[in-house]
RODO-2510 file (C-alpha; in nm, 4 decimals, decimal comma):
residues 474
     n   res          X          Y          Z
     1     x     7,8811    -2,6686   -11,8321
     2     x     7,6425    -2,6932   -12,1200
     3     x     7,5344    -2,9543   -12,2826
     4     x     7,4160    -3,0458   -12,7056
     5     x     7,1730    -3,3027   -12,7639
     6     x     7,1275    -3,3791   -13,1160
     7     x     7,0226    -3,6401   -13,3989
     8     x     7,0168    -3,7189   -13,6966
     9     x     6,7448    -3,8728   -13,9655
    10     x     6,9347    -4,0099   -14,2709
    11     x     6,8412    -4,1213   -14,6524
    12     x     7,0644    -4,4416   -14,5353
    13     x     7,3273    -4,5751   -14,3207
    14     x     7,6392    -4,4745   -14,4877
    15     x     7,7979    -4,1484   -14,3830
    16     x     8,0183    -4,1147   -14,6792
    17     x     7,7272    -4,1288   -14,9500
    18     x     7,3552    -4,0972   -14,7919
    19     x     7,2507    -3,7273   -14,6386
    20     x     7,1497    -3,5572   -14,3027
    21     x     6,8152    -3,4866   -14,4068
    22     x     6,6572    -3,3975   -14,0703
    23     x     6,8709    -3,2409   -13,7452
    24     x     6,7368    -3,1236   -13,4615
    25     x     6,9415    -3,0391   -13,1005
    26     x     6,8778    -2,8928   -12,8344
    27     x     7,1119    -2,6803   -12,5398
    28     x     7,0530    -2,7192   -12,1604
    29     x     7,2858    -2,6621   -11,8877
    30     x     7,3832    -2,8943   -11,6166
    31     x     7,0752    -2,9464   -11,5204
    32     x     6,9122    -3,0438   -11,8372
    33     x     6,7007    -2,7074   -11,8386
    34     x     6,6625    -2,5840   -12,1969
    35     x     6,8259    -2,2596   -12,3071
    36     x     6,7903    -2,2620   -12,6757
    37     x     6,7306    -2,5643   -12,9699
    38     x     6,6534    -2,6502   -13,3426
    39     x     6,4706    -2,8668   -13,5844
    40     x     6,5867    -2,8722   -13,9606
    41     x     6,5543    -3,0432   -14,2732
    42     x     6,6163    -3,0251   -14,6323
    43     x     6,7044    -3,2419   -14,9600
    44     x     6,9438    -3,4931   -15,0321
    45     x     7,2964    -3,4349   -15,2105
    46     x     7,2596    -3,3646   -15,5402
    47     x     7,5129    -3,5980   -15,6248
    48     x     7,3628    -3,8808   -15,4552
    49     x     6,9658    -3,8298   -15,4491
    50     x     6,8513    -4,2002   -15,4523
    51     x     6,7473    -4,2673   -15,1187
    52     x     6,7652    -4,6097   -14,9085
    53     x     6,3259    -4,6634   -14,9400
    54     x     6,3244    -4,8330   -14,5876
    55     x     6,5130    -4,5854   -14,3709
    56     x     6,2301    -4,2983   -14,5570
    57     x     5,9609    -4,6002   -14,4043
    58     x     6,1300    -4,6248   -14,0907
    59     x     6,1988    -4,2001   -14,0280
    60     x     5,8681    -4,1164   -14,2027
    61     x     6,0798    -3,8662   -14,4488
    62     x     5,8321    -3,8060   -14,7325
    63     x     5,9237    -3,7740   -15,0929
    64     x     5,7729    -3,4082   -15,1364
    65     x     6,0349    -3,3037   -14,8805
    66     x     6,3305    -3,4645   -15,0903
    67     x     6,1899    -3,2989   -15,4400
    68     x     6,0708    -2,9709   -15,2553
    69     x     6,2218    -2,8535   -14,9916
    70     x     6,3490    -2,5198   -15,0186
    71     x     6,6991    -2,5904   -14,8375
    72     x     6,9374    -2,7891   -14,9967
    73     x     7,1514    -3,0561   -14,8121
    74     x     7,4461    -2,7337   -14,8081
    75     x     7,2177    -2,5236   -14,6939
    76     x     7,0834    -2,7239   -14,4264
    77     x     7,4505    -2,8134   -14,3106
    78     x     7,5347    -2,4598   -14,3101
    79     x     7,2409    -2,3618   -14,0829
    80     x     7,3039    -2,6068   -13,8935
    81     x     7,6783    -2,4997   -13,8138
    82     x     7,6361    -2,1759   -13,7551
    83     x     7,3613    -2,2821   -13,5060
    84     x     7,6216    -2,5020   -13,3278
    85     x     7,8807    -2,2399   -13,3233
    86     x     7,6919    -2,0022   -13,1911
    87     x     7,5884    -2,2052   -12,8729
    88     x     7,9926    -2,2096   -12,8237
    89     x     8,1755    -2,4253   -12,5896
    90     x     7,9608    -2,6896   -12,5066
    91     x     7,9452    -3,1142   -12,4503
    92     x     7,7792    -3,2935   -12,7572
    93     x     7,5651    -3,5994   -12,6281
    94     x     7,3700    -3,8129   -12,8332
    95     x     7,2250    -4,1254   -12,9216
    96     x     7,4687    -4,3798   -13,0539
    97     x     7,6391    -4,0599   -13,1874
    98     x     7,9485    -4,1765   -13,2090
    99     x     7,8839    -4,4267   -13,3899
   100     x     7,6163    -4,3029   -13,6393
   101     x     7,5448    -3,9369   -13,5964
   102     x     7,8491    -3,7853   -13,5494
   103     x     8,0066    -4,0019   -13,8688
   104     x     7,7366    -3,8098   -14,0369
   105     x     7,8161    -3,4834   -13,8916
   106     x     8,1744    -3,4994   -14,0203
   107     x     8,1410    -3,5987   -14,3508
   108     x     7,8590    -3,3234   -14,4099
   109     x     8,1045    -3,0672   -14,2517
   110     x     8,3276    -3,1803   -14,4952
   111     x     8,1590    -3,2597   -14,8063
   112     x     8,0418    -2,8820   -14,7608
   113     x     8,3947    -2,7722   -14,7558
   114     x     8,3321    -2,6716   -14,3666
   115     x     8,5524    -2,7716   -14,0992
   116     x     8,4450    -3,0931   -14,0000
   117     x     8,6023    -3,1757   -13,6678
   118     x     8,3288    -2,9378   -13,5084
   119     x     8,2502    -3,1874   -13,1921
   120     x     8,6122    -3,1625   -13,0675
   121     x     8,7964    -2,8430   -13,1597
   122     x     8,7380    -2,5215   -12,9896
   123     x     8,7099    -2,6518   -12,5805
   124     x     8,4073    -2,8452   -12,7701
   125     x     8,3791    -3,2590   -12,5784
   126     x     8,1697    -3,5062   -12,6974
   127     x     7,9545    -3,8037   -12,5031
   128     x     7,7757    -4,0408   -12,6031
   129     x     7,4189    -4,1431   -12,3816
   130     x     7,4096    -4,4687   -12,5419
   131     x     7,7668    -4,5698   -12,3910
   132     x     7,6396    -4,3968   -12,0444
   133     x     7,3418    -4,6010   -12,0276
   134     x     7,5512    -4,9499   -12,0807
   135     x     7,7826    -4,8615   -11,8311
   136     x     7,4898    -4,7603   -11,5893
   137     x     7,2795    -5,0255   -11,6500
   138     x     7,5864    -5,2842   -11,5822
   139     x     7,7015    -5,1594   -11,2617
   140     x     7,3437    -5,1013   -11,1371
   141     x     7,0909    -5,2913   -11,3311
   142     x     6,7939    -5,2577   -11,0519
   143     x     6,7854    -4,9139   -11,1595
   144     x     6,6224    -4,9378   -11,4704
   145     x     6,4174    -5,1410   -11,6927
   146     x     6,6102    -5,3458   -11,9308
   147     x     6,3828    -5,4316   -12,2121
   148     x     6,4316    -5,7715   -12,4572
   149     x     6,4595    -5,7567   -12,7947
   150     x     6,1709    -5,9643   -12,9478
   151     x     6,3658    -6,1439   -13,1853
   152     x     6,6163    -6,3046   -12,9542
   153     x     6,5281    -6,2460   -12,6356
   154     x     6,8315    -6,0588   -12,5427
   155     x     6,8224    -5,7117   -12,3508
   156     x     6,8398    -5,3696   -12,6068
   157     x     6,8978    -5,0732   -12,5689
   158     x     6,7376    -4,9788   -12,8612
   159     x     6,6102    -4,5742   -12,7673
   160     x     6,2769    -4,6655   -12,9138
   161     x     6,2389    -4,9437   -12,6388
   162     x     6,4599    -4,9061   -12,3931
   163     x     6,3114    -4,4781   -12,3235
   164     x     5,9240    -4,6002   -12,2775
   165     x     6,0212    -4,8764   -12,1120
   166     x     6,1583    -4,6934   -11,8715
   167     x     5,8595    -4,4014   -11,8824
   168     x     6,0157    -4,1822   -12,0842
   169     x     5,7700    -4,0492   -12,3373
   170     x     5,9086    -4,1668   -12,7350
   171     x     5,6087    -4,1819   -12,9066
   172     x     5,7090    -4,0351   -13,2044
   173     x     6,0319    -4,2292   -13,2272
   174     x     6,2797    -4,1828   -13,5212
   175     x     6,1588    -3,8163   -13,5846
   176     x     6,5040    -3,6228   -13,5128
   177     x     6,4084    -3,3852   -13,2285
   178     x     6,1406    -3,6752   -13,0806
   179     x     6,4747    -3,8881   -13,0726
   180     x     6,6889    -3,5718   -12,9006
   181     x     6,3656    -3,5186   -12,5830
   182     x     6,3937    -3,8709   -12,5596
   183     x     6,8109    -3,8896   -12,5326
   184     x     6,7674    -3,5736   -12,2584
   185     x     6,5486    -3,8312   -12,0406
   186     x     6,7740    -4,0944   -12,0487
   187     x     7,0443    -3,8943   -11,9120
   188     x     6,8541    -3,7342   -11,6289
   189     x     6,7378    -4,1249   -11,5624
   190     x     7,1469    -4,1790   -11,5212
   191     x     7,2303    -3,8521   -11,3416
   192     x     6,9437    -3,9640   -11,0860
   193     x     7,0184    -4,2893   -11,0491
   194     x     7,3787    -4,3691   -11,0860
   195     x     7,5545    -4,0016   -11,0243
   196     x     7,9068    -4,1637   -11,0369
   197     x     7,8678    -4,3007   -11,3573
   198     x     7,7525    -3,9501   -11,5237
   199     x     8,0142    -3,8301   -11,3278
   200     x     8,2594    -4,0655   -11,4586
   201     x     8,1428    -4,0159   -11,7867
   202     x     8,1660    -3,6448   -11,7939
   203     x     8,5239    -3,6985   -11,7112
   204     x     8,6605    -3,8769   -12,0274
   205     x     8,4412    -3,6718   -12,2945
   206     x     8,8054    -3,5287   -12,4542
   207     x     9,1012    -3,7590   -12,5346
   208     x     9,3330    -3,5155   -12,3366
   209     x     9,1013    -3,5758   -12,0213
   210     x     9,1082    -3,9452   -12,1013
   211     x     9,4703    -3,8969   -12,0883
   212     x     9,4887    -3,7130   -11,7743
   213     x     9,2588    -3,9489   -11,6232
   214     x     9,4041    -4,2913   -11,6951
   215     x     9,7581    -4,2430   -11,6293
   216     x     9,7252    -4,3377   -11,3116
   217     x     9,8213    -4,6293   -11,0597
   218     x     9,4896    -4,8096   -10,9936
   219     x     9,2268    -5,0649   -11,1655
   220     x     8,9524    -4,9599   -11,3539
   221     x     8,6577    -5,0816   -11,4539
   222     x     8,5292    -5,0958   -11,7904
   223     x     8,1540    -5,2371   -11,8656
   224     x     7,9626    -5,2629   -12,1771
   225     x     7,7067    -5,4823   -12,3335
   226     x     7,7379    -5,6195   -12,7056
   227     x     7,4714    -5,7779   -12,8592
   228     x     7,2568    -5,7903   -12,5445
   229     x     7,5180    -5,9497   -12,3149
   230     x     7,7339    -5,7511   -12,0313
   231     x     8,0588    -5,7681   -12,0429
   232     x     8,2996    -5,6149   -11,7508
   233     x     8,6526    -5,5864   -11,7245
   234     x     8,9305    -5,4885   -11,4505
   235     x     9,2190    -5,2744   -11,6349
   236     x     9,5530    -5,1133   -11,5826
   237     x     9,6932    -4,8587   -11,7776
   238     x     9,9538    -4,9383   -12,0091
   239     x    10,0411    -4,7129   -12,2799
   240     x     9,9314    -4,4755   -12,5760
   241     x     9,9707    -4,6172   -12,9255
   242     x    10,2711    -4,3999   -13,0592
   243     x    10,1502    -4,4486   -13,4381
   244     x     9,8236    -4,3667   -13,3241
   245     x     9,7619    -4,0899   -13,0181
   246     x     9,3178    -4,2113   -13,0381
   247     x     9,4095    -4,5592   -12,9075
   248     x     9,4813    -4,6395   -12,5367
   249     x     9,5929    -4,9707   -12,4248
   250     x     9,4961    -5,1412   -12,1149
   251     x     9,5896    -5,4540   -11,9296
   252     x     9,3261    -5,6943   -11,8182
   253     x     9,3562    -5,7676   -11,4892
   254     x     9,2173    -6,1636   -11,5715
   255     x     9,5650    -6,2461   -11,6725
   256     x     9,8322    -6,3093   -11,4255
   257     x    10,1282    -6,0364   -11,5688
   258     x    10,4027    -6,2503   -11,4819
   259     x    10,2938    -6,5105   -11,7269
   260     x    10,2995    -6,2644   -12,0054
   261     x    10,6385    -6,0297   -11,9147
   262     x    10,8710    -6,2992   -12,1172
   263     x    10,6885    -6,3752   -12,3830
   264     x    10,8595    -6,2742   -12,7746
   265     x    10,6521    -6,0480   -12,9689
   266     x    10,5345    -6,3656   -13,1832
   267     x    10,3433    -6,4694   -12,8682
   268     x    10,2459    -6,1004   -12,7431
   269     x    10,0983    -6,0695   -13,0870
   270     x     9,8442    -6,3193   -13,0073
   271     x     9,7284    -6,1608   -12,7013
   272     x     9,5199    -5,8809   -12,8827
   273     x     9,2324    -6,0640   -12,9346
   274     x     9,0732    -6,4376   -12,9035
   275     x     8,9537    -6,6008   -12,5655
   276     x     9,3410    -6,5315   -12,4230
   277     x     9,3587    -6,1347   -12,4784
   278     x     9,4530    -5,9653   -12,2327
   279     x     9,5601    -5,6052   -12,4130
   280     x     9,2350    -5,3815   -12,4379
   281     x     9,1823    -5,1554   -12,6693
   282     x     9,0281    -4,7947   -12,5414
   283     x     8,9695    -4,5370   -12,7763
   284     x     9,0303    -4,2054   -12,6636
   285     x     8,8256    -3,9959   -12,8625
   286     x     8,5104    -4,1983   -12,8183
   287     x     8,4611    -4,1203   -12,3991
   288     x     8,5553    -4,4662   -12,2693
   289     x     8,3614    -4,4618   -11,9148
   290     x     8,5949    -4,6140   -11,6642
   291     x     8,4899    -4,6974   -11,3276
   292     x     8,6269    -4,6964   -10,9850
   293     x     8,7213    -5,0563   -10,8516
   294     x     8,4274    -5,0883   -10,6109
   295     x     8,2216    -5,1726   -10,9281
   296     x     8,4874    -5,4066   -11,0552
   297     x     8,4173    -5,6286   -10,7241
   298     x     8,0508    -5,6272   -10,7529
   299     x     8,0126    -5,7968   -11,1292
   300     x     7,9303    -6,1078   -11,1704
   301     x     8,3049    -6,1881   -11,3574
   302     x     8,4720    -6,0390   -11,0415
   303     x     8,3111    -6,0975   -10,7429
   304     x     8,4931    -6,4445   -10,6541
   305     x     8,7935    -6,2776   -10,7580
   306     x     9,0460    -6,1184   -10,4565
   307     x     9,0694    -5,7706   -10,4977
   308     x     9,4551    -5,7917   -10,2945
   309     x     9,5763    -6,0066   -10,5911
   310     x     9,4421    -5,7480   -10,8700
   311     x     9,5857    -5,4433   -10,7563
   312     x     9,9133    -5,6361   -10,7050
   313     x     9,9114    -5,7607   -11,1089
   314     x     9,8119    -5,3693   -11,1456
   315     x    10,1230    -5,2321   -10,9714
   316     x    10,3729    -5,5402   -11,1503
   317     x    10,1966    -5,3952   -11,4304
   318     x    10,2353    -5,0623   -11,3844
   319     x    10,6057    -5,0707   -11,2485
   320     x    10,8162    -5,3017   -11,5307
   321     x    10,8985    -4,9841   -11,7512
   322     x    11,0851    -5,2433   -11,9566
   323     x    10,7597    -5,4831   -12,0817
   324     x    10,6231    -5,1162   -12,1238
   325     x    10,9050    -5,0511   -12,3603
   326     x    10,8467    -5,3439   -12,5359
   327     x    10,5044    -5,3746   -12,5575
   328     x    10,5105    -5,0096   -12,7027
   329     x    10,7649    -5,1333   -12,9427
   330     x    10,5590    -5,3962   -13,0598
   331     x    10,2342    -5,1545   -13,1340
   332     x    10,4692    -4,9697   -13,3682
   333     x    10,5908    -5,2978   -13,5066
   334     x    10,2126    -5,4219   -13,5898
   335     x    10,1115    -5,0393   -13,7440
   336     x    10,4017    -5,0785   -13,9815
   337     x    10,2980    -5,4226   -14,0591
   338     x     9,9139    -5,3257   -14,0869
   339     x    10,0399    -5,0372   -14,3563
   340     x    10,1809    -5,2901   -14,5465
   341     x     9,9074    -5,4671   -14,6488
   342     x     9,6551    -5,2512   -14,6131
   343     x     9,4420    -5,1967   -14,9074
   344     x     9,5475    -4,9445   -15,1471
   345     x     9,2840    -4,9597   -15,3843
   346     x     9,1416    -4,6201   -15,5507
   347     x     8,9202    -4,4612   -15,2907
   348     x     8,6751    -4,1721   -15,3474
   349     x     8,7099    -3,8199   -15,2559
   350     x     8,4385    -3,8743   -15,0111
   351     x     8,6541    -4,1269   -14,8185
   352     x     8,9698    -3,9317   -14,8072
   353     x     8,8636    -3,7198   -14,5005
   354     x     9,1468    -3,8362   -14,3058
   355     x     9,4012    -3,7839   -14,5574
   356     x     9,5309    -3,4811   -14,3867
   357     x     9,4118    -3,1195   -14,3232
   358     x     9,4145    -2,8261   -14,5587
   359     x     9,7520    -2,5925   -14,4954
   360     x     9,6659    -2,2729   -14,3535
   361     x     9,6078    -2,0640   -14,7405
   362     x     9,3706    -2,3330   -14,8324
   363     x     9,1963    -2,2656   -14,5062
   364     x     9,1515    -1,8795   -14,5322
   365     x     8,9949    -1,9645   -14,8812
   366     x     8,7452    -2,1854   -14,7343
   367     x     8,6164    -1,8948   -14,4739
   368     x     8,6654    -1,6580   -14,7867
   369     x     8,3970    -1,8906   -14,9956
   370     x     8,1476    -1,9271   -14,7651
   371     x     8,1245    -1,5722   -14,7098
   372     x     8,1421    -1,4618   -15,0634
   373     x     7,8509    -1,4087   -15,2643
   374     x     7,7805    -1,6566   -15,4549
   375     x     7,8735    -1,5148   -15,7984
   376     x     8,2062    -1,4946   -15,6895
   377     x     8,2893    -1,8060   -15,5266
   378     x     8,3662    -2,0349   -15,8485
   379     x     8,6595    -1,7920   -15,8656
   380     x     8,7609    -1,8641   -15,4896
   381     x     8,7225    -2,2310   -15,5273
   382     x     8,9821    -2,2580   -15,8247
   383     x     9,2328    -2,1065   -15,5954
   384     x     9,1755    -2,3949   -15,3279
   385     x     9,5311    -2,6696   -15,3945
   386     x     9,3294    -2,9104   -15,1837
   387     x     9,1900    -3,0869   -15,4689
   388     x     8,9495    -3,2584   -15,2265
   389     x     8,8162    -2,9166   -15,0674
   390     x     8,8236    -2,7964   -15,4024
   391     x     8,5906    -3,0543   -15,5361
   392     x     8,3256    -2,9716   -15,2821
   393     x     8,3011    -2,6277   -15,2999
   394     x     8,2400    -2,6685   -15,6188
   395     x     7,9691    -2,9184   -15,5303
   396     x     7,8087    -2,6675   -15,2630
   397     x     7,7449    -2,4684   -15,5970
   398     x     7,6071    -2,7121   -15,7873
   399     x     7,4196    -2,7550   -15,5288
   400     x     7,2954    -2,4476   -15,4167
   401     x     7,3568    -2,2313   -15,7635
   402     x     7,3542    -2,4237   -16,0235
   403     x     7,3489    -2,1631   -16,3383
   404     x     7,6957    -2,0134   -16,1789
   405     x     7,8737    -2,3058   -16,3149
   406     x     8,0305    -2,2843   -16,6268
   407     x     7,7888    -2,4288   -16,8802
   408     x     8,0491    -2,7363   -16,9403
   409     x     8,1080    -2,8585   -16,6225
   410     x     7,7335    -2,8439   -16,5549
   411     x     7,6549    -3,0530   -16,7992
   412     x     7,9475    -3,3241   -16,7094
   413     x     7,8595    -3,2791   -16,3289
   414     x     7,5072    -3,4080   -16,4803
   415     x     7,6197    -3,6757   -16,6767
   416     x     7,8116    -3,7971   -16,3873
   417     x     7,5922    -3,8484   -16,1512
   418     x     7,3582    -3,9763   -16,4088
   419     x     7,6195    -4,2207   -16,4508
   420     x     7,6883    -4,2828   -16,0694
   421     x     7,3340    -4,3852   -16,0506
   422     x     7,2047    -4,6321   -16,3478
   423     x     7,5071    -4,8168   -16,3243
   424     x     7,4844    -5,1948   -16,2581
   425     x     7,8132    -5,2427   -16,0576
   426     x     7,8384    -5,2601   -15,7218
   427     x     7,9236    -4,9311   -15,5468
   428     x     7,8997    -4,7848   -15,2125
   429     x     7,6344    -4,5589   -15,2974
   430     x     7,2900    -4,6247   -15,3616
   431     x     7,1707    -4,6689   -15,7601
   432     x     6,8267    -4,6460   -15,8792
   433     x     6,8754    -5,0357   -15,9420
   434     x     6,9690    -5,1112   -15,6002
   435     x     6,6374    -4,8741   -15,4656
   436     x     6,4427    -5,0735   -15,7249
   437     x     6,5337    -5,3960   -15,6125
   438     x     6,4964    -5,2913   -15,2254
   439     x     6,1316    -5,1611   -15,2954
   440     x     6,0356    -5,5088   -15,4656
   441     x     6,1873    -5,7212   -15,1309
   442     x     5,9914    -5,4434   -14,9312
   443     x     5,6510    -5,5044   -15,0902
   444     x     5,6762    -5,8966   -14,9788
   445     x     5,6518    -5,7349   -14,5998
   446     x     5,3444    -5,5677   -14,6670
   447     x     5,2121    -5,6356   -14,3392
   448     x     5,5325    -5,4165   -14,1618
   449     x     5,5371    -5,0769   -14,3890
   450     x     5,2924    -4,8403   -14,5233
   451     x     5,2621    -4,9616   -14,8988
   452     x     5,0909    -4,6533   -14,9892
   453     x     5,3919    -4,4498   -14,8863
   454     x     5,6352    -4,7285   -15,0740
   455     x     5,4463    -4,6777   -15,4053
   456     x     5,5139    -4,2826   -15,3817
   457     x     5,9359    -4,3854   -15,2994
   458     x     5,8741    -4,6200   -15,6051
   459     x     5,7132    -4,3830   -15,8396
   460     x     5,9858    -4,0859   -15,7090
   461     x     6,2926    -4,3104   -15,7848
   462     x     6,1452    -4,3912   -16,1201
   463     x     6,1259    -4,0152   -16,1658
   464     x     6,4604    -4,0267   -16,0771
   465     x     6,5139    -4,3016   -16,3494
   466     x     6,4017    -4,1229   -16,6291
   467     x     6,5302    -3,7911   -16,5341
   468     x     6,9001    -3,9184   -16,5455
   469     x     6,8398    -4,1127   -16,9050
   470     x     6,7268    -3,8308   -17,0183
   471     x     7,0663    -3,6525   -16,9135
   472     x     7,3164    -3,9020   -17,0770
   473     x     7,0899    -3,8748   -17,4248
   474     x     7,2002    -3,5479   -17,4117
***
């Protein structure tokens, strides 16, 4: 088994509109010994170059890199796949990556018309160390140091505090491949220290394990923390969501089943969430770390509790096929209802990743234009029907090559994002007048961030400011 350690340093926090603009990762086998790694960086999308001016203060980015560097963000996303892919099958572990990096990681895969599912295709799992740590830390929380937050007084597991804390060097935290040495020594700490949760964990890192694993007749145990505080849960396995193969749902053992078999669907409904749920949610594709029972019986929520009466609500559970039925019923009763009213407002092509996958044609063409040379791949990317893939191989152009574009739909690719970025509305991207406005509230905190470094982000996105006037005078 092999094992990917990576992170990310970002202009911002959204995935569909800010840009990787640092990864580094590195390989190691089982044993955490390093075979191979890298550290990259390069500029911003073209089409969105305004970046958030804290998260530059916080990752110590500096604006020569975003004018300057000679890799743009496609060609840094390219490097960076064909690095990945050439370590082949292999577990991807990082920091709160599923819930921040690897969001980033897909959309950059996919805003460079790349595959972007690259983390779970190909025998490739994914982990996350963050989740690992939680769990550890619950079940044995002797074993490590648990900082507190400084605000409110409540444990973190923030990497920055929670790795020196527990003597694991971080001094030059939020620098990618600082942030990747760091993740390694966490996981060692677990693998030391609590071997059956890394074990555990290492056992639901695909959804098809997860699937193989939970389909069983016995409790698990579930433990996490959320906003400092642990919480712990005994579960048996229910049933997959039909409309929905990611989501797994569990009963919680708290609830006595036969109080619950009768109830209509009105009342089951209300059982999904508030202080009388009982139907947990696990998500498949995001490693849910699940427990033998022995931990179950040492948490604080269980320990009163007879283990004899839980597995019998686990086998009751487990053996009334017909709640099953209706219960999985009911989940495709509540997806029909959620389509309903979803929102159906006008989304961007950035947010459409999920709208399906390219047919097989569309997907030669994409191999066929990133191999091309790059005179002839304008041609290639007319010929893509996706008109989302389409749109961003024509954006890897303009942002790689320019001058290749026809001299029309450079100048309109201009005056859009020139657009895009003076306007006054509110958007889900960052404008110059939102950066503006969050370098003013950052100069009242003097005594936190480098003011010398804000004035260069201030004087960069005014650069920025009169660059893109200048464009729509045109």
């Amino acid at each position: 088994m092999k094992y990917v350690f990576y992170d990310f340093e970002t202009s911002g926090l959204s995935a569909e509109f800010d840009s990787i603009i640092q990864a580094a990762a590195i390989l190691t086998d089982q044993d955490f010994n390093i075979i191979d790694s890298f550290d990259m960086r390069g500029r911003m999308k073209k089409e969105y170059p305004v970046p958030h001016p804290k998260a530059l203060l916080v990752n110590g980015t500096g604006v020569d890199l975003l004018k300057n560097h000679e890799d743009s963000n496609f060609s840094l996303i390219r490097k960076m796949q064909q690095k990945f892919l050439s370590w082949g099958e292999t577990t991807y572990i990082g920091y709160n990556s599923l819930g921040f990096d690897e969001r980033f990681l897909r959309q950059s895969l996919y805003q460079s018309a790349l595959p972007p599912y690259l983390t779970n295709t190909n025998g490739n799992k994914r982990g996350d160390a963050l989740k690992i740590i939680h769990s550890a830390a619950a079940v044995a929380p002797n074993s490590f140091v648990r900082p507190l937050n400084d605000d409110n007084g409540k444990i973190t597991f923030k990497l920055d505090r929670f790795a020196p804390a527990n003597g694991i060097d971080h001094s030059n935290a939020h620098d990618a491949l600082s942030d990747v040495e760091a993740t390694i020594g966490v996981c060692k700490l677990v693998k030391d220290r609590c071997p059956d949760v890394w074990e555990a964990a290492m056992k639901t890192t695909s959804k098809q394990d997860v699937y193989k694993f939970i389909n069983q007749d016995r409790i698990f145990c579930a433990s996490r923390y959320f906003r400092g505080k642990e919480y712990t849960n005994g579960l048996a396995y229910l049933a997959v969501d039909p409309t929905y193969q990611n989501y797994v749902y569990c009963f919680d053992l708290k609830t006595d089943p036969d109080l619950i078999f009768d109830l209509d669907r009105a009342e089951l409904k209300k059982l999904f969430k508030g202080k009388k749920k009982c139907f947990q949610l696990i998500k498949a594709n995001e490693q849910p770390i699940l427990l033998d029972e022995k931990y179950l019986m040492q948490s604080e929520e269980f320990k009163e509790d007879d283990l004899k009466v839980l597995q019998e609500r686990m086998e009751k559970v487990r053996n009334n096929k017909n709640f099953i039925e209706k219960f999985t019923n009911l989940l495709i009763d509540m997806s029909e209802e959620k389509s309903f009213v979803e929102d159906q407002s006008e989304r961007t092509v950035e947010q459409r990743i999920f709208d399906g996958f390219p047919d097989n044609k569309d997907n030669y063409l994409m191999q066929d234009f990133q191999a091309a040379e790059w005179e002839k791949r304008y041609d290639i990317a007319l010929k893509i029907t996706d008109s989302r893939i389409q749109e961003f191989a024509k954006r890897a152009i303009y942002n790689e090559k320019p001058d290749l574009l026809p001299k029309n739909e450079l100048l309109k690719r201009d005056q859009d994002v020139a657009t895009k970025l003076l306007t006054m509305d509110k958007v889900p991207w960052n404008t110059i007048p939102d950066a503006m406005k969050e370098i003013d509230d950052l100069r009242e905190s003097e005594n936190e961030y480098n003011m010398d470094i804000l004035e260069e982000i201030d004087e960069y996105i005014q650069e920025l400011e009169e660059t893109h006037s200048n464009i729509l005078k045109q």
